[in-house]
TORKOL-4160 file (C-alpha; in steps of 0.2 Angstrom, whole numbers, padded with zeros to 4 digits, m for minus):
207
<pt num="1" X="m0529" Y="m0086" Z="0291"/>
<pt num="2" X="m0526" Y="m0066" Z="0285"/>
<pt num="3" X="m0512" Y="m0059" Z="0292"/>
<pt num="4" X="m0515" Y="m0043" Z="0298"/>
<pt num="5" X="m0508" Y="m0026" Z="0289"/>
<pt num="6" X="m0495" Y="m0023" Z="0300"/>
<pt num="7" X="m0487" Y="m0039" Z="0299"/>
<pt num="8" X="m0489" Y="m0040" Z="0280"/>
<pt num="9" X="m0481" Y="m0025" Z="0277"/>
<pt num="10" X="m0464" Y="m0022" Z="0282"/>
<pt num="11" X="m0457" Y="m0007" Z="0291"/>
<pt num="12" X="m0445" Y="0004" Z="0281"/>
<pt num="13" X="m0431" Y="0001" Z="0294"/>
<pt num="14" X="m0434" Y="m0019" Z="0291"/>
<pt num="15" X="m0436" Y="m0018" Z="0273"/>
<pt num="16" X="m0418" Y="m0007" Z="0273"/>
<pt num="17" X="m0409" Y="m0020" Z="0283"/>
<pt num="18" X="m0414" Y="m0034" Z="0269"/>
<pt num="19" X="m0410" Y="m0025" Z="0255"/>
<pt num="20" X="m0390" Y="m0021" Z="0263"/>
<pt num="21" X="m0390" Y="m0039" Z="0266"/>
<pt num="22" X="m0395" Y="m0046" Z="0246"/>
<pt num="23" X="m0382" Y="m0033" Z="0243"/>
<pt num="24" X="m0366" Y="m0034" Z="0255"/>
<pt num="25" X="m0363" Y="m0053" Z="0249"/>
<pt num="26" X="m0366" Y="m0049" Z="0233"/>
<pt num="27" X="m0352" Y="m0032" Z="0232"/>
<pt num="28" X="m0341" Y="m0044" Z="0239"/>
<pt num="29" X="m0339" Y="m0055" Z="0225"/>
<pt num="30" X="m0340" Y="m0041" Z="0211"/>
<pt num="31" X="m0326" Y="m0032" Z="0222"/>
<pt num="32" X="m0315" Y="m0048" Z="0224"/>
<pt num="33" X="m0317" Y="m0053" Z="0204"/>
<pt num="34" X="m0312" Y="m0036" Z="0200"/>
<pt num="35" X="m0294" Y="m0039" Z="0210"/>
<pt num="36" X="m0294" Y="m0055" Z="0202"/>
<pt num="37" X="m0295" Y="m0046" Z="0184"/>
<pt num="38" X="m0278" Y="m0040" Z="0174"/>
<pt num="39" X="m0278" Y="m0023" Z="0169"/>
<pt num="40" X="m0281" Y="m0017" Z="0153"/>
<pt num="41" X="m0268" Y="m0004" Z="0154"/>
<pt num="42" X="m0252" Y="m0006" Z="0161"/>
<pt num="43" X="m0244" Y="0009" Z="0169"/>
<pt num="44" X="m0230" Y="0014" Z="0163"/>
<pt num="45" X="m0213" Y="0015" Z="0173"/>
<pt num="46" X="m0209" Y="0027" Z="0184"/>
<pt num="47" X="m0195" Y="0037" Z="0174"/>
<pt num="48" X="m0177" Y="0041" Z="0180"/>
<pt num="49" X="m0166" Y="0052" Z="0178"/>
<pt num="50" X="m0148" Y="0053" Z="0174"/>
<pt num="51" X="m0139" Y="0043" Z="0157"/>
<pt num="52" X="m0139" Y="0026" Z="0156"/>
<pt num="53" X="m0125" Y="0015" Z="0164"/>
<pt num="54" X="m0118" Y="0008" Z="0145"/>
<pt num="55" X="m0115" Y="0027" Z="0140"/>
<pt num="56" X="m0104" Y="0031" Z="0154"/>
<pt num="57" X="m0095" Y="0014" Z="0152"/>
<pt num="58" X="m0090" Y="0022" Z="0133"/>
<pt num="59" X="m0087" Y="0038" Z="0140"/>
<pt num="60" X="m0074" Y="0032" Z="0153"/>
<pt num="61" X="m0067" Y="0020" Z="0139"/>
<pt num="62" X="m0065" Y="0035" Z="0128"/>
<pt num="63" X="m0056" Y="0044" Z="0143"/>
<pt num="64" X="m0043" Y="0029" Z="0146"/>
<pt num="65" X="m0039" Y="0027" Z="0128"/>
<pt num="66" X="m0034" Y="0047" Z="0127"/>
<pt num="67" X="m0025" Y="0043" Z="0144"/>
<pt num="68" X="m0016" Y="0031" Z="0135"/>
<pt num="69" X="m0009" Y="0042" Z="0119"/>
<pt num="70" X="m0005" Y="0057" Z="0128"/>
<pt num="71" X="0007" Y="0045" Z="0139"/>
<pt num="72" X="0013" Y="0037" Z="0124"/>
<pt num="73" X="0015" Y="0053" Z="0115"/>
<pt num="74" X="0026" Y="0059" Z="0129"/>
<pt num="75" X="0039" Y="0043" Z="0129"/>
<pt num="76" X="0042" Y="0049" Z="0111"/>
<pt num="77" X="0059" Y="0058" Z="0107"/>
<pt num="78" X="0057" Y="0076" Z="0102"/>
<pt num="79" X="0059" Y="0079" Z="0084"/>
<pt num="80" X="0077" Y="0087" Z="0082"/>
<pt num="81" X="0077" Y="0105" Z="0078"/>
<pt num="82" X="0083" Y="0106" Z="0058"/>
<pt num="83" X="0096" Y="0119" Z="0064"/>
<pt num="84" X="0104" Y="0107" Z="0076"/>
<pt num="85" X="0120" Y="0097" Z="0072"/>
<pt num="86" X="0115" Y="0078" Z="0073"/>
<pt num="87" X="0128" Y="0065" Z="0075"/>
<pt num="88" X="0133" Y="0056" Z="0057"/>
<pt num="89" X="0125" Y="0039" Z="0054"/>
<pt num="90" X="0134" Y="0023" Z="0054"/>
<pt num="91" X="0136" Y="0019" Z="0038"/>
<pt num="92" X="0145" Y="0039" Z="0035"/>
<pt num="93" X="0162" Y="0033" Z="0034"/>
<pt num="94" X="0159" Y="0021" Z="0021"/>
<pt num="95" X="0153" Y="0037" Z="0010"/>
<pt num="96" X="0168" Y="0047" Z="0010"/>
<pt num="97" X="0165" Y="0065" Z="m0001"/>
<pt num="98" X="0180" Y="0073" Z="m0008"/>
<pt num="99" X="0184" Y="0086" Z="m0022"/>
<pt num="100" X="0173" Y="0100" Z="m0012"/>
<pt num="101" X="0169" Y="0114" Z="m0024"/>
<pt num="102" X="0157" Y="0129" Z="m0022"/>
<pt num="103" X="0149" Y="0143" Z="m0036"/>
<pt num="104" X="0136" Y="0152" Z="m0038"/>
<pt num="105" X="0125" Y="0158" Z="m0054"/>
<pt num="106" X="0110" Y="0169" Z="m0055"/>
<pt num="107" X="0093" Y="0162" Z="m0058"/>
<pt num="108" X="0079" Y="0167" Z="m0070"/>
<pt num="109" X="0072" Y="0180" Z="m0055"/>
<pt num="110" X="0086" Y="0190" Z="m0053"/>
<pt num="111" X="0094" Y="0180" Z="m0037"/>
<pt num="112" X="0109" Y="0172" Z="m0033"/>
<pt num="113" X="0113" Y="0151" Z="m0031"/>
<pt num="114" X="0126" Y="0145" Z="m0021"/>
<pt num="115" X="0131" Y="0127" Z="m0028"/>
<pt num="116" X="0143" Y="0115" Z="m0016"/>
<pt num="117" X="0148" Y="0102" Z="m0030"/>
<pt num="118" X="0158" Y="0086" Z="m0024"/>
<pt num="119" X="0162" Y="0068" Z="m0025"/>
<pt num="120" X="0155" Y="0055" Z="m0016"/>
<pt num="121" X="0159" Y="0035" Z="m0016"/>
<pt num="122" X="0154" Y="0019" Z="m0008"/>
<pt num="123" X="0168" Y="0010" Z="0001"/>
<pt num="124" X="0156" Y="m0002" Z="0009"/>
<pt num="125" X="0148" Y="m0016" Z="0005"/>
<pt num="126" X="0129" Y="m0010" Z="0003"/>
<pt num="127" X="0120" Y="m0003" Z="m0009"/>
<pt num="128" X="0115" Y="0017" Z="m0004"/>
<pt num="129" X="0099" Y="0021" Z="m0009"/>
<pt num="130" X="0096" Y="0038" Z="0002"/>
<pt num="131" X="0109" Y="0049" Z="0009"/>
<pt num="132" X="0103" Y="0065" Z="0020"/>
<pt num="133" X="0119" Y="0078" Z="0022"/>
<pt num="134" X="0120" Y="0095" Z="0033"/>
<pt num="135" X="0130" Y="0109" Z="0028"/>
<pt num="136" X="0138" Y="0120" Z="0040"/>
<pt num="137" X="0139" Y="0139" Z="0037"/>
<pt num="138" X="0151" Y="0144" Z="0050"/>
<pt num="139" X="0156" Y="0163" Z="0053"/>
<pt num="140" X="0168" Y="0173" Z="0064"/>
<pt num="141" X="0156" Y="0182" Z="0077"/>
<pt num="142" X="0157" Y="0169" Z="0089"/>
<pt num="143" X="0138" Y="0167" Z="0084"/>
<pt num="144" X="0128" Y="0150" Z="0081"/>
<pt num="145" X="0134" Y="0142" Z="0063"/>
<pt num="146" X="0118" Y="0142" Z="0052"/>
<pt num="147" X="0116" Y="0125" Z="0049"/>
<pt num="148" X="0107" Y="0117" Z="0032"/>
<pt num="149" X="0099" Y="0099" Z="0030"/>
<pt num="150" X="0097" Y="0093" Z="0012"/>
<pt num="151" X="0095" Y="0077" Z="0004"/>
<pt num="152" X="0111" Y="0074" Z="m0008"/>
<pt num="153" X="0109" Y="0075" Z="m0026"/>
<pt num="154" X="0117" Y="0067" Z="m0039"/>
<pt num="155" X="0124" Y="0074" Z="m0055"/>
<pt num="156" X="0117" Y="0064" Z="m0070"/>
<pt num="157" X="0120" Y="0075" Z="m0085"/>
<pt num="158" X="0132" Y="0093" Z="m0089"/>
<pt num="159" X="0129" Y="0096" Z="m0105"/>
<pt num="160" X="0118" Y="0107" Z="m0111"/>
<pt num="161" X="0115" Y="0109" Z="m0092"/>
<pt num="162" X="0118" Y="0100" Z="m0077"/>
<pt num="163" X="0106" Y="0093" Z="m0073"/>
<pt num="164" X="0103" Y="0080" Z="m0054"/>
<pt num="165" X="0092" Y="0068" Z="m0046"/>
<pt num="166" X="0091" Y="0060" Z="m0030"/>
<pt num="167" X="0102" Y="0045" Z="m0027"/>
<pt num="168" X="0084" Y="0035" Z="m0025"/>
<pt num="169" X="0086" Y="0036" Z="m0044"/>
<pt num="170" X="0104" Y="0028" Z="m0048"/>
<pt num="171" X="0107" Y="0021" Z="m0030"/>
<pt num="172" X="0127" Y="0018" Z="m0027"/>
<pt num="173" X="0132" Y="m0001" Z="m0027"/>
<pt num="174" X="0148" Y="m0003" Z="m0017"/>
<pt num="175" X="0164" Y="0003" Z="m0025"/>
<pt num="176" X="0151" Y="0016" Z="m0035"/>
<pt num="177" X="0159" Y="0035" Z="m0036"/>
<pt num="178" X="0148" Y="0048" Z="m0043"/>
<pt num="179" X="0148" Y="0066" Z="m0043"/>
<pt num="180" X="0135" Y="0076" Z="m0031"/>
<pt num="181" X="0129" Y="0096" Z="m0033"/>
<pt num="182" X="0121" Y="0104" Z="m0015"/>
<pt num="183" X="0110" Y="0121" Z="m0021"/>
<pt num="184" X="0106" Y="0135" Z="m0009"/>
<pt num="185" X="0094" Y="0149" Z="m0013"/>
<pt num="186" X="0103" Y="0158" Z="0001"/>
<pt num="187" X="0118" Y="0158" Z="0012"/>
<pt num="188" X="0121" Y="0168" Z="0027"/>
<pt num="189" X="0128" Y="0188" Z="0025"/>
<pt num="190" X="0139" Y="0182" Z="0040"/>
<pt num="191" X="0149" Y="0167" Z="0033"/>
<pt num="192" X="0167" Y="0166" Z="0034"/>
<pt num="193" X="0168" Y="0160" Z="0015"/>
<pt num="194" X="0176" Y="0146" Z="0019"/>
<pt num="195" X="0173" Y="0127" Z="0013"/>
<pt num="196" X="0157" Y="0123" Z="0024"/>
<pt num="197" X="0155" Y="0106" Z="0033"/>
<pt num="198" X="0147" Y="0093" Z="0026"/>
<pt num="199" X="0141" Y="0078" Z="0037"/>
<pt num="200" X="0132" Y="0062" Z="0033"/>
<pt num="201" X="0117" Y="0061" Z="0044"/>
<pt num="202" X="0107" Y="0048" Z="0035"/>
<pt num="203" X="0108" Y="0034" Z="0025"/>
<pt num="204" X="0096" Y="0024" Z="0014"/>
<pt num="205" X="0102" Y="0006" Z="0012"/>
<pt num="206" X="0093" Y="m0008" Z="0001"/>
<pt num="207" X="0091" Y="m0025" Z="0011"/>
C-alpha cells in the first residue's frame, strides 16, 4: 500500500524536532566527558603579595640579636680616660721603686727627652711579667696634674748606651731588683719640677 507524499515526506518543523532529539542526548554525554577530563594545563596560582613569612622570621631574629649587644654593650664599664688617676693594683706594694732620678738629653731631631730612672724590686712571692705605671706631672696653678700612662721599662745595658726592654723580656722572680728608665718626648711647660708620682697601676703575674 503507497503512502501518500504528505505522509512520506516530513514537514520541516517535524524533521527540526528529530534532529534536536539525536542531538540533545548526545551533547550531553560529550558535555559530561569533557568535565570528567583533567586539564591539560594547569593554572597557575593566584599570586600574592608581600615577603614571605620565613624572611620576616630572619628579619625579626636579626633585630633581637642587635637588641641584645647594644644592652650588653651598655652593662660594660667605660674605658678609663688615660688622664685619669686609677687606683694601684693589688700586687703594687709588693713592687716598691726607690732611688727616683730624672734627666734629660737631646735627640737626633733637635728635641728634648725627659728620662725618670729608678729602682724597682719584687718583695713578693710571684713572678712579674708586666707592670703599667702612671706619672704624675703636678704644677702650682691649682690646674689638673697632667697625668702619663707607660708600661715600665727595664735597663738591660749602659754601656755604650743604655739601652731597655719591657719586663715581658726578663720578668722579676720574687726578691728580683732591677733598674727601670721612663722616657718622655714632652713634659708639661707648667710642672712644678718636682719628683713626679709614680703609681703601679698594673701587674702582669705568671701562674
Amino acid at each position: 500500500m503507497l503512502l501518500s507524499g504528505q505522509q512520506a515526506v516530513l514537514s520541516g518543523d517535524a524533521a527540526t524536532d528529530l534532529v534536536r532529539g539525536i542531538e540533545s542526548p548526545l551533547m550531553s554525554e560529550l558535555q559530561r566527558e569533557s568535565a570528567d577530563a583533567a586539564p591539560i594545563f594547569t593554572p597557575e596560582p593566584e599570586q600574592r603579595g608581600g615577603l614571605p613569612l620565613a624572611v620576616w622570621g630572619v628579619a625579626a631574629l636579626i633585630v633581637v640579636v642587635v637588641v641584645g649587644v647594644l644592652a650588653m654593650a651598655g652593662r660594660k664599664k667605660p674605658a678609663p680616660v688615660p688622664n685619669t688617676l686609677q687606683p694601684a693594683d693589688a700586687y703594687a706594694a709588693s713592687l716598691p721603686l726607690s732611688q727616683l732620678a730624672m734627666s734629660e738629653a737631646a735627640n737626633m731631631s733637635g728635641g728634648k727627652l725627659t728620662y725618670l730612672d729608678g729602682h724597682v724590686r719584687n718583695t713578693g712571692d710571684r713572678t712579674v711579667n708586666a707592670v703599667t705605671v702612671q706619672v704624675v706631672f703636678a704644677n702650682d696653678e691649682d690646674l689638673a696634674p697632667q697625668i702619663d700612662t707607660v708600661p715600665l721599662t727595664l735597663i738591660r745595658m749602659k754601656e755604650p748606651y743604655i739601652d731597655t726592654g719591657p719586663v715581658s723580656a726578663a720578668p722579676l722572680k720574687p726578691g728580683d731588683e732591677q733598674e727601670f728608665r721612663l722616657t718622655f718626648e714632652a713634659v708639661p711647660d707648667n710642672w712644678n719640677m718636682q719628683m713626679p708620682e709614680v703609681r703601679v697601676i698594673q701587674v702582669g703575674l705568671e701562674p
